[in-house]
C-alpha positions in Angstrom: 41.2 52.0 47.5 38.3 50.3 46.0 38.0 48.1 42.6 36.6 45.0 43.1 31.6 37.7 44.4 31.3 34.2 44.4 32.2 31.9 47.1 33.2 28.3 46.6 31.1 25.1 47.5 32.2 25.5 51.6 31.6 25.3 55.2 31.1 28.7 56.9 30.3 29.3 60.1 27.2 31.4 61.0 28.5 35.5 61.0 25.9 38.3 61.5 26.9 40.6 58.3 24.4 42.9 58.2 26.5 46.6 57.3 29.3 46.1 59.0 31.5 45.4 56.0 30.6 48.0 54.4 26.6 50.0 54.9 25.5 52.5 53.0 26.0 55.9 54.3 26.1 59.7 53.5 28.9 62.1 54.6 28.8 65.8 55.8 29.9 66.1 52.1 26.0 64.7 50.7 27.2 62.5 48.6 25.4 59.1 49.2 26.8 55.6 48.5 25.1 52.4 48.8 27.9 49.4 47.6 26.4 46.2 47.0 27.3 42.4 47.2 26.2 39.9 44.2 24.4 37.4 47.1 22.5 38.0 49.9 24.2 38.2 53.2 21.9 38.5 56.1 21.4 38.1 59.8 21.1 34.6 58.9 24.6 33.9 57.6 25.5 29.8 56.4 26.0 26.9 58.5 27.8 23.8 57.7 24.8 22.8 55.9 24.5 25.4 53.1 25.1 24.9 50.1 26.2 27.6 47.3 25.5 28.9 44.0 28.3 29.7 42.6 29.4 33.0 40.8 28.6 33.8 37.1 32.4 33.9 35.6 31.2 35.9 32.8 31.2 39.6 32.8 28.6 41.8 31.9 29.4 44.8 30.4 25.6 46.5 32.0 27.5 45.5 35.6 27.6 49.6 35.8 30.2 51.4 36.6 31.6 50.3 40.0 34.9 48.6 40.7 33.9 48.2 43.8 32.6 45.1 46.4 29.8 45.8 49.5 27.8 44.1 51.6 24.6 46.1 51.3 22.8 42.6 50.3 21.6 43.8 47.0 22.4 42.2 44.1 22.6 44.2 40.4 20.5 42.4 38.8 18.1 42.1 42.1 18.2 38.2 42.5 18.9 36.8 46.0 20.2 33.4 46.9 18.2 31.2 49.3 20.1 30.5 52.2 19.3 27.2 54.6 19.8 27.7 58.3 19.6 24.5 59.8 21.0 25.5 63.4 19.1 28.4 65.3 20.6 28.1 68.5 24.6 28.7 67.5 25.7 31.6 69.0 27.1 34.6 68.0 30.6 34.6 67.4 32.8 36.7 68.5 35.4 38.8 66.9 38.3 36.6 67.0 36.0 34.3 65.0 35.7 36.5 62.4 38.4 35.3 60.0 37.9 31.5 60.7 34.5 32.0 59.1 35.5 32.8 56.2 38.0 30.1 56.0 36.3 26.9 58.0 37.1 24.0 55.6 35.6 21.6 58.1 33.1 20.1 54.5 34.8 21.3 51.6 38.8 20.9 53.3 40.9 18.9 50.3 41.6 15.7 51.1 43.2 14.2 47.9 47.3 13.7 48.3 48.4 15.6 45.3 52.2 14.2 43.6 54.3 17.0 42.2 53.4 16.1 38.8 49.4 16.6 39.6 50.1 19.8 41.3 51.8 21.3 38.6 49.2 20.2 36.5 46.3 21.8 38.2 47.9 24.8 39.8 48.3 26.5 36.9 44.9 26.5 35.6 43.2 26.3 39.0 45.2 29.2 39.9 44.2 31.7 36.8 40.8 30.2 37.3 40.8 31.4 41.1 41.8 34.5 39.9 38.9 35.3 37.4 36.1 34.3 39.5 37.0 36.2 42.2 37.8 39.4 40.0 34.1 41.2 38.9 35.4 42.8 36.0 37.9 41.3 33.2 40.6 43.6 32.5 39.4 44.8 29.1 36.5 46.4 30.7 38.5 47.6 33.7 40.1 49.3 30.7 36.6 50.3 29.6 35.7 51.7 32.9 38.6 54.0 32.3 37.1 55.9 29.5 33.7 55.9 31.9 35.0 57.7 34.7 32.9 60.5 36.2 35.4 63.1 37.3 32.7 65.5 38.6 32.7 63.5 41.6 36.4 64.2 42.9 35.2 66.9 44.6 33.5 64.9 46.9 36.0 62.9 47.9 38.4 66.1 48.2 35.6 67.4 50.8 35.8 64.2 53.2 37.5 64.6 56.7 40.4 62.9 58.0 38.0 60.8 59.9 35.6 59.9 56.7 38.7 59.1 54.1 39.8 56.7 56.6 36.7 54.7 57.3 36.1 55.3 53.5 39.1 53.6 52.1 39.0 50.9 55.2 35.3 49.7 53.8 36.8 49.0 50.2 39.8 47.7 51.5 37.6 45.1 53.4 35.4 44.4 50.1 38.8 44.1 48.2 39.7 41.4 51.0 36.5 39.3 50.7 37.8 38.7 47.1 41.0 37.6 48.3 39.7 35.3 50.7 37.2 34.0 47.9 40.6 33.7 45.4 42.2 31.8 48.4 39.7 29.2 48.9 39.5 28.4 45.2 43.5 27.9 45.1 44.7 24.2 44.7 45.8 22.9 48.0 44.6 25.9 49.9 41.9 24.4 51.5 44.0 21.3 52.7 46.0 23.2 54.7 44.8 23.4 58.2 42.4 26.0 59.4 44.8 27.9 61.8 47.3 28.1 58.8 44.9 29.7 56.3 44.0 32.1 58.7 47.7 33.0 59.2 48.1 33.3 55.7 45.3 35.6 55.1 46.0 37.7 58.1 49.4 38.2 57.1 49.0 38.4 53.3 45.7 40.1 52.7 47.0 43.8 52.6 50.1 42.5 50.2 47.7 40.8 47.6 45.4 43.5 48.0 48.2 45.9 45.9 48.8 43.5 43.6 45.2 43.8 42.9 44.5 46.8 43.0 46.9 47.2 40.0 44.0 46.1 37.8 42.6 49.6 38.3 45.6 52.0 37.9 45.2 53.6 34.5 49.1 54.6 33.5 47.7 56.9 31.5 46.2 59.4 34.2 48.3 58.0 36.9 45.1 57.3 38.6 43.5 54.2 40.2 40.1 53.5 39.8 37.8 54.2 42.7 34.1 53.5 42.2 33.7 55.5 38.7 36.5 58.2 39.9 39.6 58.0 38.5 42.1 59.3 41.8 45.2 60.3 41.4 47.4 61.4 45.1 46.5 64.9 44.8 43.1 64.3 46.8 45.4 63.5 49.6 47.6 66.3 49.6 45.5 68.9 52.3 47.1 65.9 54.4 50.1 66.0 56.4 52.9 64.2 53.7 55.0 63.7 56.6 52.9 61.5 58.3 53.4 58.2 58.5 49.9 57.4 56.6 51.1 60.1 53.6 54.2 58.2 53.1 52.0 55.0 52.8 50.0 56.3 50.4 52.7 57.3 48.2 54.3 54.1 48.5 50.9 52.5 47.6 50.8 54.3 44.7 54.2 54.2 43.5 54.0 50.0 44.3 50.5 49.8 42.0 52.2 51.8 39.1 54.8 49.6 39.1 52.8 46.4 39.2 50.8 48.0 36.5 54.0 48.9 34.1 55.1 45.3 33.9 51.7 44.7 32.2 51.4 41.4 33.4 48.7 38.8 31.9 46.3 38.1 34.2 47.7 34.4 34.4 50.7 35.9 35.5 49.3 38.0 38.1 47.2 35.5 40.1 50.1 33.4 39.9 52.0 36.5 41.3 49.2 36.4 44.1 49.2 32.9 44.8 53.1 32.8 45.2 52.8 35.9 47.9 50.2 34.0 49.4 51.3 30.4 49.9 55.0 32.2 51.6 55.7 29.8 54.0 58.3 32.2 56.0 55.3 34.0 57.7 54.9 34.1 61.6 52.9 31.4 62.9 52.9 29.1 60.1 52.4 25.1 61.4 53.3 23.6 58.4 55.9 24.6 56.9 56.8 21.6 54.5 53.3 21.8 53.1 53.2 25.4 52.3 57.0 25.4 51.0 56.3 22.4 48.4 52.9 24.5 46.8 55.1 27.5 47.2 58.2 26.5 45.1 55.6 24.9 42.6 53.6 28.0 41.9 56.8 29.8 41.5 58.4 27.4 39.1 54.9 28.0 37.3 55.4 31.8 37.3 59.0 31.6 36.2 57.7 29.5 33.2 54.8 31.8 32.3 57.0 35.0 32.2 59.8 33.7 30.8 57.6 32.1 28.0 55.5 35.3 27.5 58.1 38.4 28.3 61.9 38.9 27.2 64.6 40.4 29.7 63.7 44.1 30.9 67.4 44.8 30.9 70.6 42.9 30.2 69.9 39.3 31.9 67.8 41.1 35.1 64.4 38.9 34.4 60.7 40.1 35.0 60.9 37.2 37.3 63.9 38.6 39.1 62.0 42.0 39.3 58.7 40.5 40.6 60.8 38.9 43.2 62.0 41.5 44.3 59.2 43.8 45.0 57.9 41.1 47.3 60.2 42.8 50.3 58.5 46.0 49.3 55.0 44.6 49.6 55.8 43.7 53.5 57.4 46.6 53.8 54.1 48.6 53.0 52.1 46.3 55.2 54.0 46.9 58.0 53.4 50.9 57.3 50.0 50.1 57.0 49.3 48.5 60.3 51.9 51.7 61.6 49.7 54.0 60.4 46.5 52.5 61.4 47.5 52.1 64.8 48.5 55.8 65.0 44.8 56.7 63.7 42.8 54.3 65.8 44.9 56.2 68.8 43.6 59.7 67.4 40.3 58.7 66.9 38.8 55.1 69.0 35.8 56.3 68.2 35.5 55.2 64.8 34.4 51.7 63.9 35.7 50.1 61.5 34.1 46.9 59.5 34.3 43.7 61.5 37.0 41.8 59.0 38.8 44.9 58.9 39.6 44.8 62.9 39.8 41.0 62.6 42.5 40.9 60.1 44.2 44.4 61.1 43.9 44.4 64.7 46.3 46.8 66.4 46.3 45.0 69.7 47.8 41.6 68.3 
């Protein structure tokens, strides 16, 4: 599904991204698509030198009518940031690489030691902030984009292959995921975790905070999410087979976002939602544990605070708190159909590529 760039002041290693996030391209069905990135991303990617501009965190309503992220290089409003490449020689990394370069810390890592008192302090606003710059759109103009939607282009999408819905959804998926990543860096304390445990967290989490964004665009009142300017609703799905293991996720998806979407949370409450999911120090691999638990148990006292501040009991004593809790077993649950059903696909058909992050972070062989 697609919906939503600014990076942080950071180290990244040098990554050829030229197309293969997400290119433009035309399908048997004619319709062309060209998605586009607010920066430049070239051939020549960043070193450790570069410096960045960072991201407008206003939102202007002429953006258009796209919820969507690319990597075409163009910018909206046609202004490119100069990149300096101090280091010709560094090779070409390979694909195991991939997700470290988004996350190298090795100039921007946080070094400060942060007391519980100064953590509570600045999660809370550093969080929300994390949240809205990595988010193109506020919400009231999500809600906007609603009333905007150009249903004469369903058909389209209802003309794709197997093969093209796929590779479709995989490239916003991937652009959806560069916003995470961006929203990770910009957490507090993120970045002073260790490189190998920020990777872990975004390999294991990305899919799961992807949802929770994702319920931005559902619009309750067409039970539809909004993808590009197309409101879509599960019927384009349904000449698939709804026994398969990808049909199920996609109801699941879908009956996951609504719900996310019912609770109207504020978006304070959501990125703290997101942080909490992210920073889950019971994930595989994790090195440090004790690190990730203490900014874990403080975002969620911050969460508990904020909902029980701005929402009363849904029913009886059972807290929105309570409920949010609980749907984080459904958000693995999904992830793990996810990565079920992509590996049954890449099995039908190896021959299609799929972006570079997408293989990094979804790999079927790990």
């Amino acid at each position: 599904m697609a919906y939503e760039s600014c990076f942080p002041k950071a180290a990244f290693r040098r990554y050829p991204y030229v197309g293969d996030v997400t290119g433009s391209y035309t399908t048997s069905g004619g319709y062309s698509f060209t998605p586009t990135l607010p920066f430049d991303v070239g051939a020549d990617f960043v070193d450790s030198t570069t410096t960045y501009e960072p991201r407008p965190t206003s939102v202007h309503d002429s953006g258009g009518g796209t919820a969507d992220v690319n990597s075409s290089g163009a910018s909206s409003r046609n202004r490119l940031i100069t990149i300096k490449v101090e280091n010709e020689s560094v090779p070409e990394p390979s694909q195991s690489t991939i997700v470290s370069t988004f996350v190298d810390s090795t100039t921007s890592r946080q070094t400060e030691d942060y007391n519980p008192t100064q953590i509570s302090e600045f999660l809370g606003k550093g969080i929300a902030e994390a949240h809205a710059k990595s988010c193109l759109y506020t919400l009231d103009y999500v809600h906007q984009l609603f009333k905007k939607a150009d249903q004469t282009k369903l058909t389209y999408f209802k003309r794709m292959s197997h093969e093209e819905l796929w590779l479709e959804c995989a490239q916003k998926l991937t652009a959806v995921i560069q916003q995470i990543i961006e929203f990770a860096k910009l957490v507090p304390g993120f970045l002073k975790l260790s490189q190998d445990d920020q990777i872990v967290l975004l390999k294991t989490g990305s899919f799961e905070l992807a949802l929770l964004r994702i319920s931005r665009y559902y619009d309750l009142s067409q039970n539809s999410i909004l993808y590009e300017d197309v409101l879509v609703s599960q019927d384009i799905f349904y000449g698939q087979n709804r026994t398969s293991p990808e049909m199920k996720l996609i109801f699941l998806i879908f009956d996951i976002v609504r719900a996310v979407a019912e609770l109207k949370l504020t978006e304070t409450e959501l990125a703290l939602f997101s942080a909490m999911v992210l920073l889950s120090p019971d994930r595989s691999g994790i090195k440090d544990v004790l690190e990730i638990s203490r900014l874990h148990r403080a975002v969620k006292k911050l969460l508990e605070a904020e909902l029980e501040k701005n929402h009363v009991p849904i029913r009886g004593d059972m807290t929105l708190f309570a409920t949010l809790n609980a749907k984080i077993l459904t958000l693995r649950q999904l992830s793990t159909l996810h990565m079920e059903a992509l590996t049954n696909f890449k099995r039908s058909a190896p021959h299609v590529d799929f972006p570079a992050l997408h293989k990094e972070l979804f790999s079927v062989d790990s």
